[in-house]
Structures are given as structure tokens and as C-alpha cells.
N, C-alpha and C positions, 0 to 999 in steps of 0.2 A: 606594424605592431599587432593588430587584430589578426593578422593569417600567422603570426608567429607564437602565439595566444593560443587558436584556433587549433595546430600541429601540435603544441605540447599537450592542450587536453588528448589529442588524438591517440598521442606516443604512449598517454600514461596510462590508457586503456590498454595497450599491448597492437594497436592498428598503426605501425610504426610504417610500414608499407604504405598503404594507403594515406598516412597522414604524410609523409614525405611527397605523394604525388601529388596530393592536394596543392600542398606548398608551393611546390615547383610550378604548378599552375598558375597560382595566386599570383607568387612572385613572378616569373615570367610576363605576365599582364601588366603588371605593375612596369615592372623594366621596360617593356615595347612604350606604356601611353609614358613614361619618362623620356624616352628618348624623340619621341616626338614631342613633345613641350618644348623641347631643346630647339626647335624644327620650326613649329609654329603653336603658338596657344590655341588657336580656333578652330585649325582643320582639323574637323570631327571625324574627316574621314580616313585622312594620316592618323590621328589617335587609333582607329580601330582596326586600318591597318596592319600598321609597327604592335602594335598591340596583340592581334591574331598572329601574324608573321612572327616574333619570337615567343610566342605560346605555342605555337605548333613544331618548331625546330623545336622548344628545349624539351615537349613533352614525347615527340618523336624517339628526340635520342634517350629518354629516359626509358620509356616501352622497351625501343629496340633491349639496351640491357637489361631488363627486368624479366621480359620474354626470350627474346634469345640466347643470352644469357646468362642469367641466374637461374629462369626457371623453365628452361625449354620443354616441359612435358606439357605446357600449357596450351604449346602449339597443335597439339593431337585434340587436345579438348575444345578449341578455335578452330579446327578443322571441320570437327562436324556440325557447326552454325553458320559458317562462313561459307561450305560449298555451294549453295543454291544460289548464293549472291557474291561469288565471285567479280571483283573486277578484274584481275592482274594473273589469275591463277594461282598465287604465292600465298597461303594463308599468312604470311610474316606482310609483306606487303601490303596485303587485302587487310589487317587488323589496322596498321600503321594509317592507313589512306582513312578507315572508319574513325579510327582515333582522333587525323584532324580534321576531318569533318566536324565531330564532334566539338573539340578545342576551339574549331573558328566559329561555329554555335553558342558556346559558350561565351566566347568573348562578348556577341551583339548579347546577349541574354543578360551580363553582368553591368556593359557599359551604357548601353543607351538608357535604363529603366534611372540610374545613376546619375547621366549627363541630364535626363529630364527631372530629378527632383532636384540638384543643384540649382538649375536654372529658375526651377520656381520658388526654391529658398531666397535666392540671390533676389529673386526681384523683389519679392516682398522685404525682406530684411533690408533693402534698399528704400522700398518706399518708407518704410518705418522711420528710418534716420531722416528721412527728407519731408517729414510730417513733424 
């Protein structure tokens, strides 16, 4: 509800781009630690996994059509930041690989700081009821 919130203040600015891929983001995350719940509750590490793994496929294939294309002149503009740190040679490539990099950065940045104020909500609010 709050990343669906979050897109519509985005869209009504006119940042319908960027608020779409925020989205997809959000929601992506959201889908990977869903389907590991399905999996197991605990493994913190399957959460961040499944969690990074389809954050990075949906944001992947989002890029590749956004850059390749809809707006393929972007590639010439990522061409000249991206020569000196090439991995792959492929500026398409070389942004996609930066991209999940990134995305799986993001993931540990969003979910751990979250799994650790849960856990200290939880205990307290536990101890609360048991006082």
C-alpha cells in the first residue's frame, strides 16, 4: 500500500518514469521475501536471496526496455561513463550488470536495517504483554 502511495505522489508530479521503476522495485522485493515466507519464515537468508533474485530479473528486464528500447540514445550518453569501467565491453550489458549490482545493494540496505527493528519491536512488545 505505501510503495503504491508512494508511485502515485510520484506519477502526479509528472516522474511517471522513474515512479514506475521505483515500483517495480518496491514490488519486486516485496514478491522475492513473499515467496520465501512460503519456503520458510526464518531463513533470513533465503528472504534476501528470493528477495534480491527477483529484484534483479524484474528490474533487469525493466532497464533492458526502457534503455534499449524506448529510449536507446541513452546508450551513447552511458557510453561515455561506462568506458573506463567496462566489464563486458557492451555498454547495454556493462549498465544492466551496474544496475544489479546496485538492486542487490539495495535489497541488504532495505531489508536488514527492517529485520533488525522488527526483531526489537517484537521483543519488547512481547515483553510488555508478559509484564
Amino acid at each position: 500500500a505505501v510503495a503504491t502511495i508512494h508511485f502515485l505522489g510520484l506519477a502526479i508530479t509528472g516522474a511517471v518514469i522513474g515512479g514506475s521503476m521505483k515500483y517495480l522495485a518496491v514490488v519486486s522485493t516485496i514478491v522475492g521475501l513473499l515467496i520465501a515466507s512460503k519456503i520458510s519464515k526464518k531463513a533470513i537468508k533465503l528472504h534476501l536471496t528470493l528477495a534480491a533474485l527477483v529484484r534483479v530479473v524484474v528490474m533487469s528486464i525493466a532497464n533492458y526496455i526502457l534503455v534499449a528500447l524506448l529510449f536507446p540514445q541513452y546508450l551513447s550518453f552511458s557510453e561515455k561513463y561506462l568506458k573506463n569501467v567496462s566489464i563486458s565491453g557492451n555498454v547495454l550489458l556493462d549498465m544492466l550488470i551496474y544496475v544489479a549490482i546496485f538492486n542487490i545493494i539495495h535489497v541488504f540496505y532495505s531489508i536488514i536495517p527492517a529485520i533488525i527493528i522488527i526483531k526489537y519491536i517484537t521483543k519488547h512488545v512481547k515483553e510488555k504483554i508478559e509484564s
